[in-house]
TITOR-96290 format. One record per residue (C-alpha): residue number from 1; residue in three letters; x, y, z. Coordinates in nm, 2 decimals. Each point is the difference from the previous one (the first is absolute). Layout:
REM residues N
    k    r      xx      yy      zz
  NUM  ALA       X       Y       Z
...
***
This chain:
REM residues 214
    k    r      xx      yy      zz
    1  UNK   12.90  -13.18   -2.25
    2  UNK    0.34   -0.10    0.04
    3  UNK    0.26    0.29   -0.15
    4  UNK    0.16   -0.13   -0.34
    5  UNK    0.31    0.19   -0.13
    6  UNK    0.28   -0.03    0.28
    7  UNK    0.16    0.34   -0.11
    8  UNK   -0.32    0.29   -0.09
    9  UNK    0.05    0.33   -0.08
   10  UNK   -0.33    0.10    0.19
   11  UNK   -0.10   -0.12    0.35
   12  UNK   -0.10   -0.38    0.00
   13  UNK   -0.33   -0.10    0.19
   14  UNK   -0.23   -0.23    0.12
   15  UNK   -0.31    0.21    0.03
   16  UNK   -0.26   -0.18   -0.22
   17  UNK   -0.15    0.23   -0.24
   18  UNK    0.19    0.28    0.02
   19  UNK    0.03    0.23   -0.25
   20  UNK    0.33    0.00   -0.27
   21  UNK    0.32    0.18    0.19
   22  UNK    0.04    0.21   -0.29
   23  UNK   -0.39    0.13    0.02
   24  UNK    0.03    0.30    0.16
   25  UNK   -0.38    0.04    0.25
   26  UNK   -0.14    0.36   -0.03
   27  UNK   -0.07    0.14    0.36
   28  UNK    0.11   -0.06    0.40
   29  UNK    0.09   -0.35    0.07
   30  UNK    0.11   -0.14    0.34
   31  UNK    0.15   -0.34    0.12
   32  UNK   -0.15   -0.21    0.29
   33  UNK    0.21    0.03    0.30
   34  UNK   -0.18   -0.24    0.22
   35  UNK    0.27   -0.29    0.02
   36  UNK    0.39    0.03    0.08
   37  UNK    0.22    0.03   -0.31
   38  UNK    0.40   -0.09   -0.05
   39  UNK    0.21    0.20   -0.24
   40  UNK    0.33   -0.11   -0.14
   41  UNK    0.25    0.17   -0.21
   42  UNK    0.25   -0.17   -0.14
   43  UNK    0.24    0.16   -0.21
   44  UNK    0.35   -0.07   -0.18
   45  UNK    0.27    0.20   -0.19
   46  UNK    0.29   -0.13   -0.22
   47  UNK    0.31    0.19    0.10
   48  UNK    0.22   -0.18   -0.22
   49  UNK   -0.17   -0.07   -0.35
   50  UNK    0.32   -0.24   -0.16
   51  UNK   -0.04   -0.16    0.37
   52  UNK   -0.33   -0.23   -0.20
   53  UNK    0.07   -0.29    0.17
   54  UNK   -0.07    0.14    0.33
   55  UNK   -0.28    0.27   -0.10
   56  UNK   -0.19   -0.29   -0.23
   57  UNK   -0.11   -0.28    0.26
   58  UNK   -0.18    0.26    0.22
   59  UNK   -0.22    0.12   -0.28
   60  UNK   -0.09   -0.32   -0.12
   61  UNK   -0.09   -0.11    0.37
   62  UNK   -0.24    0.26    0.05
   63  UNK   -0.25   -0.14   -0.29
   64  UNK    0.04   -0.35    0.14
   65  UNK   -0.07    0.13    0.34
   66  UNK   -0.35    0.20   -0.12
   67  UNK   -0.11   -0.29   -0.24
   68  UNK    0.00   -0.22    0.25
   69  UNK   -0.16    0.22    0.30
   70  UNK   -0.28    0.10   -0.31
   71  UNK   -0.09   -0.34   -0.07
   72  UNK   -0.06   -0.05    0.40
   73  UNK   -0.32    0.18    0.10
   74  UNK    0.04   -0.09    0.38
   75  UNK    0.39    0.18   -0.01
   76  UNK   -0.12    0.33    0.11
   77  UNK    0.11    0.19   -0.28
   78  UNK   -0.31    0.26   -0.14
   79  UNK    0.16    0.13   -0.28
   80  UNK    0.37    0.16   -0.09
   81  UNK    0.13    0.24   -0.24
   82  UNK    0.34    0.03   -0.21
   83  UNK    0.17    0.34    0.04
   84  UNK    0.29    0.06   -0.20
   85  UNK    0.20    0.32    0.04
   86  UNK    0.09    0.29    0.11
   87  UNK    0.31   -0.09   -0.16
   88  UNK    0.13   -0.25   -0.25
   89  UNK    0.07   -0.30    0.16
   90  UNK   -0.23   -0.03    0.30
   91  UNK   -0.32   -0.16    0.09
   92  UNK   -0.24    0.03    0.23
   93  UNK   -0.30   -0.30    0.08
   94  UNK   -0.28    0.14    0.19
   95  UNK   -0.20   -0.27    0.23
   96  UNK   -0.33    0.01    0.16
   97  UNK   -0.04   -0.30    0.28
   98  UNK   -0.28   -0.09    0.23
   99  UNK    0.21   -0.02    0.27
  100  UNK    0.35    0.03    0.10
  101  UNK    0.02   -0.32    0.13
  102  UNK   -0.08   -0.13   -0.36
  103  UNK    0.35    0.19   -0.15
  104  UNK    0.14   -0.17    0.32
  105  UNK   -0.13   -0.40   -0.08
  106  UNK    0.10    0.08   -0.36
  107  UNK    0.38    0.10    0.03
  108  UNK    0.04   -0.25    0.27
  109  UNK   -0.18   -0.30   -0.12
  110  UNK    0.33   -0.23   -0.16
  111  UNK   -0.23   -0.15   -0.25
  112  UNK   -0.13    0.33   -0.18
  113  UNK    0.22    0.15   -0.23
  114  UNK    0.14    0.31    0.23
  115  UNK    0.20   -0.16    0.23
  116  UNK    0.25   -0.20   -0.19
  117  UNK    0.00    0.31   -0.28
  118  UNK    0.12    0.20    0.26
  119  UNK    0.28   -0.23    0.20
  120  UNK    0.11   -0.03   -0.39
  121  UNK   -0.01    0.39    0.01
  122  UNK    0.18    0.09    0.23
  123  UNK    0.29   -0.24   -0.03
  124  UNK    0.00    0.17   -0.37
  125  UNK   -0.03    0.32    0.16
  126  UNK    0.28   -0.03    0.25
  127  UNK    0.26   -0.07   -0.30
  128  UNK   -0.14    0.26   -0.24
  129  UNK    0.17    0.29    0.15
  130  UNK   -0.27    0.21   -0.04
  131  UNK   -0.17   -0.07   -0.36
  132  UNK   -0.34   -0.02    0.13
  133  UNK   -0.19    0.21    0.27
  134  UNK   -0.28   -0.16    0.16
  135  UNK   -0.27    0.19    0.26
  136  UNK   -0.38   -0.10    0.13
  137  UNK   -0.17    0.18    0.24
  138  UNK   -0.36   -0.18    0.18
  139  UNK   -0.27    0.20    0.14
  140  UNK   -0.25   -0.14    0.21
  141  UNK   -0.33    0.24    0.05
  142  UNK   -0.28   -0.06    0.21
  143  UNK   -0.38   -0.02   -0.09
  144  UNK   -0.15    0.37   -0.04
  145  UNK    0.37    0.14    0.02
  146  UNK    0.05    0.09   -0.40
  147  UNK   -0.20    0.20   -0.24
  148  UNK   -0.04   -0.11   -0.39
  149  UNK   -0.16    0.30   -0.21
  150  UNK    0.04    0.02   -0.37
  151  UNK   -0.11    0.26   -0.25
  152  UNK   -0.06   -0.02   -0.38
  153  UNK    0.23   -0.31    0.05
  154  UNK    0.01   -0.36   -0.14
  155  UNK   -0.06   -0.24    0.26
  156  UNK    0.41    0.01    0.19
  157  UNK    0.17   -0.11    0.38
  158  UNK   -0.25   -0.12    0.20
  159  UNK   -0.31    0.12   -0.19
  160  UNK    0.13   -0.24   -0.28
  161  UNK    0.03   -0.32    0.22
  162  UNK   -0.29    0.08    0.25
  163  UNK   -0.22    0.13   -0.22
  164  UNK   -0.17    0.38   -0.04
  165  UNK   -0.34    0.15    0.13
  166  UNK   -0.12    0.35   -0.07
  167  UNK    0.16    0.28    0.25
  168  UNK   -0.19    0.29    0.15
  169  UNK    0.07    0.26    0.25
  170  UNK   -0.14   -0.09    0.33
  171  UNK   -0.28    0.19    0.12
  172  UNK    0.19    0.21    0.25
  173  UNK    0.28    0.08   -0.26
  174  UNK    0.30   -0.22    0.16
  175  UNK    0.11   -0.29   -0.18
  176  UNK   -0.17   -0.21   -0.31
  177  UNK   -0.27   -0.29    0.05
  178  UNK   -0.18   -0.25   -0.25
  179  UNK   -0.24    0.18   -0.21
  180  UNK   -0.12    0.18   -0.33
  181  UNK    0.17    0.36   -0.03
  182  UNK   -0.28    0.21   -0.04
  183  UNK    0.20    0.23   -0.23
  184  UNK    0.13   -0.35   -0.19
  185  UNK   -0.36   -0.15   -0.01
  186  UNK   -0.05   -0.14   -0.38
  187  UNK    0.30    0.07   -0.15
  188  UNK    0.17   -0.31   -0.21
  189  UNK    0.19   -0.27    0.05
  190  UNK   -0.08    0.00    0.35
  191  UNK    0.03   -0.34    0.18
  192  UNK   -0.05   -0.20    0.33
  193  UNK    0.20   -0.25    0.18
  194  UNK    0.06   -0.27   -0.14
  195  UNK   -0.13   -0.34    0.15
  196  UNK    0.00   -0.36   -0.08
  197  UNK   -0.21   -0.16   -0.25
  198  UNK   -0.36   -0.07    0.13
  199  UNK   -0.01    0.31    0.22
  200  UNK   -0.15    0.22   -0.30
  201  UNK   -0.17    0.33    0.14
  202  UNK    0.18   -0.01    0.31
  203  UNK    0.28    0.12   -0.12
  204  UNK    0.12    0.34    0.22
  205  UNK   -0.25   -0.17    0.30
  206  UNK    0.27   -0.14    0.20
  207  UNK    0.03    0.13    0.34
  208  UNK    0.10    0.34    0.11
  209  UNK    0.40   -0.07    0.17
  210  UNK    0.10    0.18   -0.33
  211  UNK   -0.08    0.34    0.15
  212  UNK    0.32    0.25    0.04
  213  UNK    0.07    0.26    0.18
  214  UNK    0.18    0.32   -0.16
***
């Protein structure tokens, strides 16, 4: 399912099924953590607001840029989410990639829409003195090597893009596996992971890499 609106308040994803982003899920939640996972933020601040010429052509690249990674389901890209804040003025996109070398194919690849937004950038950027601050940071984590737990929580992060099972405490009391909470059992709005159409009654069957350790 291919994301739609290039700028959502609430985490895009391509999880078929899932449940809305605004629904918040009664009881422990956890995200599989069986495959490697890329996150990149991305963030701007206008430093000079009568500076709009300098300030404007970054913030309207950053919609191209997700439209067209959205409309590509082979990119990489799981799912992102607009931030704007803390203060007035600044923006912050959070990214969730398969892979880093995905980001990496993506900003270099001289056909896609990042590279020649950003040789346009920072030519701008060079004669703005300043009107526009521009960061990212990219975090590449291993298979097994993060933890995704959610409580009373509409599907967010990870859990939103990957999908959510049902958390319990493991049997020796360290960590969280897939499972009914036996204090949870039977209370509503409860739901499993989501999977792809045809794979009805399997759903929260799928493997056990999702296992994390507290």
């Amino acid at each position: 399912m291919p994301m739609q609106n290039p700028m959502p308040m609430h985490w895009s994803r391509t999880v078929p099924g899932a449940p809305s982003p605004r629904k918040r899920l009664r009881g422990r939640f956890m995200a599989d953590n069986g495959e490697p996972i890329a996150v990149l933020l991305i963030g701007a601040r206008i430093n000079k607001w009568w500076a709009v010429h300098h300030w404007i052509p970054v913030f309207r690249a950053m919609p191209r840029m997700l439209k067209e990674l959205s409309k590509d389901p082979d990119s990489g890209l799981l799912g992102y989410r607009i931030l704007w804040g803390p203060w007035f003025g600044q923006v912050t996109v959070v990214q969730y990639w398969r892979r880093a070398g995905d980001i990496r194919a993506f900003s270099h690849d001289e056909d896609r829409t990042h590279r020649p937004a950003q040789d346009h950038f920072m030519g701008r950027y060079m004669r703005s003195n300043g009107a526009i601050g521009i960061w990212h940071e990219m975090l590449s984590v291993r298979a097994g090597a993060y933890q995704c737990l959610y409580g009373d929580m509409p599907p967010m992060g990870i859990g939103a893009v990957h999908g959510l099972d049902p958390a319990t405490v493991r049997p020796d009391g360290f960590g969280y596996t897939k499972g009914e909470d036996p204090l949870l059992a039977g209370v509503a709005d409860r739901v499993e992971r989501a999977e792809p159409a045809g794979t009805a009654g399997t759903a929260g069957t799928a493997g056990t890499a999702g296992t994390a350790e507290g």
